[in-house]
C-alpha positions as CSV (number, residue, x, y, z in Angstrom):
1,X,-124.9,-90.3,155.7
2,X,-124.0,-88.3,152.4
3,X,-120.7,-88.4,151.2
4,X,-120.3,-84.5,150.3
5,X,-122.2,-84.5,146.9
6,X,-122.7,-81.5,145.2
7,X,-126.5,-81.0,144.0
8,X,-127.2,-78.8,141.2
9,X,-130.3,-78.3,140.4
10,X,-132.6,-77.0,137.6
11,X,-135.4,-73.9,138.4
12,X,-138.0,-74.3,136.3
13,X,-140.2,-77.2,136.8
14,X,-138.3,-78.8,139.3
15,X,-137.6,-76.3,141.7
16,X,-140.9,-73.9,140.5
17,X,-143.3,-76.0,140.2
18,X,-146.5,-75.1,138.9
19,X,-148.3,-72.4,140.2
20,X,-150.4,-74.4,141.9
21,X,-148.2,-76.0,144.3
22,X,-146.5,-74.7,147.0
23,X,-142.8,-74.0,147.5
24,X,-143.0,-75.3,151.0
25,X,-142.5,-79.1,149.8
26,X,-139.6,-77.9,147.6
27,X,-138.0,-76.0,150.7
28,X,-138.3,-79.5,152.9
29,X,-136.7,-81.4,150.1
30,X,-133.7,-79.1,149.9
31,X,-133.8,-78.7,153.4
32,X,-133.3,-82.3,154.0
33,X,-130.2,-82.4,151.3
34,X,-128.7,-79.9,152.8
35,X,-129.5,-81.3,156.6
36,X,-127.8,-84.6,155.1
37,X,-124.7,-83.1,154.1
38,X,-125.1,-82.5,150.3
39,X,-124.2,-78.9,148.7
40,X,-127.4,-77.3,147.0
41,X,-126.8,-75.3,144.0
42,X,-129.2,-73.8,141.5
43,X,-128.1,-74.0,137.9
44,X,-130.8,-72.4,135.1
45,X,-131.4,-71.0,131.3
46,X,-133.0,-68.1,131.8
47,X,-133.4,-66.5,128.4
48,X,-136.3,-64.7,129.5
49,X,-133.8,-62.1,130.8
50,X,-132.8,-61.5,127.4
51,X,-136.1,-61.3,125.8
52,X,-137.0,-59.2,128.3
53,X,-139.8,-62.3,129.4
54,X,-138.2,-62.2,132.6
55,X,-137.3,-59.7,134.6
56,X,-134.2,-60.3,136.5
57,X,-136.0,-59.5,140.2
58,X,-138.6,-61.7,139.5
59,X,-135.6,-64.1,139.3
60,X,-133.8,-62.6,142.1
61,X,-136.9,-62.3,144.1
62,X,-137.3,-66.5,143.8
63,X,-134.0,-67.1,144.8
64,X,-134.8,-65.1,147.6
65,X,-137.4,-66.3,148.4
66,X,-136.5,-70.1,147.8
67,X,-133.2,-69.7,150.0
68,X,-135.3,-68.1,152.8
69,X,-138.0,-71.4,153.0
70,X,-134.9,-73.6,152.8
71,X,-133.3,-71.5,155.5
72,X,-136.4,-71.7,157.5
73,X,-136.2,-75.4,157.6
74,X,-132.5,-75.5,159.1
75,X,-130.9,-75.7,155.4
76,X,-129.0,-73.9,152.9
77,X,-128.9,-73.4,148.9
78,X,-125.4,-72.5,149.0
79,X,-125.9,-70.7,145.2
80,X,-127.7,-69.6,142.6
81,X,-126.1,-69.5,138.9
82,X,-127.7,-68.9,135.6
83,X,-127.4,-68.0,132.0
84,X,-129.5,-64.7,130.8
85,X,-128.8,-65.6,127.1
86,X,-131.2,-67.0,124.2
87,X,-129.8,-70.3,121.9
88,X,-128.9,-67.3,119.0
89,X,-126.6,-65.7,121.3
90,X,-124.2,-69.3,121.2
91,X,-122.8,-68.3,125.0
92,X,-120.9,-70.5,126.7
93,X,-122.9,-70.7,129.4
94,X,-126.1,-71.7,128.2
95,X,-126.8,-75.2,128.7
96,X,-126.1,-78.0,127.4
97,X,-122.8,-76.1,126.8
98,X,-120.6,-76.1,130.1
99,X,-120.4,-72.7,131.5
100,X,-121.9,-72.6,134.4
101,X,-121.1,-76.2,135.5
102,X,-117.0,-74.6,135.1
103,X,-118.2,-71.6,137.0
104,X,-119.7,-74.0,139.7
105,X,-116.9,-76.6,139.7
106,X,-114.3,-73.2,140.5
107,X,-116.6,-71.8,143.1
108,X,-117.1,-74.9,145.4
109,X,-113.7,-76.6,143.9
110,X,-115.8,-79.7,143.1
111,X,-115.0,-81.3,139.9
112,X,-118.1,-82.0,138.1
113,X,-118.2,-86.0,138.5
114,X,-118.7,-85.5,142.2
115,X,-122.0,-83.5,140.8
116,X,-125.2,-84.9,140.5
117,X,-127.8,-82.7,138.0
118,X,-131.1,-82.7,139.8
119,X,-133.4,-81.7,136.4
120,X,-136.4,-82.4,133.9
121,X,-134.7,-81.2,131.5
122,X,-132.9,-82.5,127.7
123,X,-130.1,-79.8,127.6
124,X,-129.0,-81.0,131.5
125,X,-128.8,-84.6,130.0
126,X,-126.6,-83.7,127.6
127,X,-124.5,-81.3,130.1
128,X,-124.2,-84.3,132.6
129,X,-122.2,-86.1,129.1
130,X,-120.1,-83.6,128.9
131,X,-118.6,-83.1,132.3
132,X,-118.9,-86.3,133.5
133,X,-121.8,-85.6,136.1
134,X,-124.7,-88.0,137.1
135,X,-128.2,-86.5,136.2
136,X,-131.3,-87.7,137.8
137,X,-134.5,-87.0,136.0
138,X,-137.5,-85.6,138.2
139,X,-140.7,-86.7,136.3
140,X,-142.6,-83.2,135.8
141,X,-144.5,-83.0,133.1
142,X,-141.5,-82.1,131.1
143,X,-139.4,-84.8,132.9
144,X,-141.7,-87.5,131.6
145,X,-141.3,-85.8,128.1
146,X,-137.6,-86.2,128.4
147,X,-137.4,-89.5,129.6
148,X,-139.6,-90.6,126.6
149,X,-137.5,-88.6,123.7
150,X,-133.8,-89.0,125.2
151,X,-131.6,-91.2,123.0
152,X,-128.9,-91.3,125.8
153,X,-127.8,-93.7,128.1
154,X,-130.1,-95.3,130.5
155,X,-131.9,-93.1,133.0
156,X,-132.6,-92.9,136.7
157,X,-135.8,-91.1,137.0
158,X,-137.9,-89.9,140.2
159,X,-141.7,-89.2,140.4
160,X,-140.7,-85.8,142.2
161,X,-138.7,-83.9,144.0
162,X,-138.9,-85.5,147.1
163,X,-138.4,-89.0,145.9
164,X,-135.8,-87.4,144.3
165,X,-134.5,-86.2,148.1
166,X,-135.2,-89.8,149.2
167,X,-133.2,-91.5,145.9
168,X,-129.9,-89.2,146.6
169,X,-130.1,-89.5,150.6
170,X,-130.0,-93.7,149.9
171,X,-127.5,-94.1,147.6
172,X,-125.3,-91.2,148.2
């Protein structure tokens, strides 16, 4: 049974997988998590907003979308938070930096080593350092490219998503 966790997770590549896939095995992971016990939450860089790359209903119109298939399934994705701004615009809440994890740790008042960082991704490597949270790395394409170049401390890896689900249901 999960002890409460608090899930946060990365958007691209993990939760958007390429466009050849379908969202339906990402909604049945989640949906599992969140059947279990454990507290979904959607953390991303989204400088594409900010280049104007992105349009910000695209991105609302995922989340949407994402939280409906997870819904569908008996589950929730309890929120979705993300930073808008590009590396030369030194926010705080651009990952690696800490922003959104303090804006999730105030919302759900769950301090962030009771989070685990669900990603592919360097930047949440280096975000999990910082606050003290466990990340997992998901072996996209970019996961596997991660794994390979980090310099940090040992990593636990999954092949996807929902080995991912499988890892965090056994041992949390």
């Amino acid at each position: 049974m999960a002890s409460g966790k608090l899930v946060v997770l990365d958007r691209t590549g993990v939760l958007q997988p390429p466009a050849e896939h379908s969202l339906a095995w990402v909604a049945d992971a989640l949906a599992r998590l969140s059947n279990a016990g454990f507290t979904l939450v959607v953390a991303s860089n989204e400088p594409g907003i900010s280049t104007g790359d992105l349009d910000l209903d695209e991105l609302e119109g995922f989340h949407t979308r994402l939280s409906e298939l997870v819904e569908n399934r008996g589950g929730t994705v309890a929120g979705f938070f993300y930073c808008p701004h590009t590396d030369a615009e030194q926010c705080h809440c651009r990952k690696p930096k800490t922003g959104l994890i303090d804006a999730i740790e105030l919302e759900f008042a769950t301090p962030a080593n009771d989070m685990v960082l669900l990603t592919d991704q360097r930047c949440d490597l280096l975000l999990a350092e910082a606050t003290g949270a466990t990340a997992l790395v998901v072996l996209t394409e970019q996961g596997h490219n991660t794994q390979v170049n980090y310099q940090g401390a040992d990593l636990t890896t999954c092949a996807n998503l929902a080995a991912a689900a499988e890892y965090l249901l056994a041992h949390y």
